[in-house]
N, C-alpha and C positions, 0 to 999 in steps of 0.2 A: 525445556522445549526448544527443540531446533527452529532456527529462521524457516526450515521450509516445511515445517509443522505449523507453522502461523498461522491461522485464516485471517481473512483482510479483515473484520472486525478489532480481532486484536493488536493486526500490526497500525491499523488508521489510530486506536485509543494511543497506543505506545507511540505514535509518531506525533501524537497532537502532544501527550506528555511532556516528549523530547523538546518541542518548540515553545512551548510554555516555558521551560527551563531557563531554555536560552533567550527569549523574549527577557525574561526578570533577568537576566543577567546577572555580575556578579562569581561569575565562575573563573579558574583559571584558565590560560590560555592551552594547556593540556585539556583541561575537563569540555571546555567548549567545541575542542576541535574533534571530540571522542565521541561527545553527544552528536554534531555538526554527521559525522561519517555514520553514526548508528539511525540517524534522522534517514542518511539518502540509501541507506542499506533498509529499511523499513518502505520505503517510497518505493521502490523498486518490486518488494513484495507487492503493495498495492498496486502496481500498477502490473504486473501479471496478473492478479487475481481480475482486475476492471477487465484485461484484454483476453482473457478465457470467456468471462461474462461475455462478454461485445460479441466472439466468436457464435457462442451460446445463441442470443439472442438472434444473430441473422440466421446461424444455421435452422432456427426454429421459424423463421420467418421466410427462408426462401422453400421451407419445407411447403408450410401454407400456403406460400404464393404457386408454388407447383399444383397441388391440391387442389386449387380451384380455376385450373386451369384445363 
């Protein structure tokens, strides 16, 4: 599955994965820095998916606020 096939479910599991990784430590300084870049490449998903949501929710909100005006 491609990164932009992700939904944020499973890029948040796979990003909390990545840092648990690198929290235990123990890795080489290749493998951390690989993890370190796949961490801020999964964040980036999430944080697209949050700001689609956010759009989502006020578009639904300014819909309502119109509606009852």
């Amino acid at each position: 599955m491609s990164d932009e096939q992700l939904g944020y479910e499973q890029a948040r599991d796979e990003l909390a994965d990545v840092v648990a990784k690198l929290e235990a430590g123990g890795l080489s300084l290749e493998d951390s820095l690989a993890l370190w870049e796949r961490g801020e490449a999964l964040a980036k998903i999430c944080d697209r998916h949050l700001a689609g949501a956010r759009e989502r929710v006020e578009a639904a909100l300014a819909a309502a606020d119109k509606d009852t005006k």
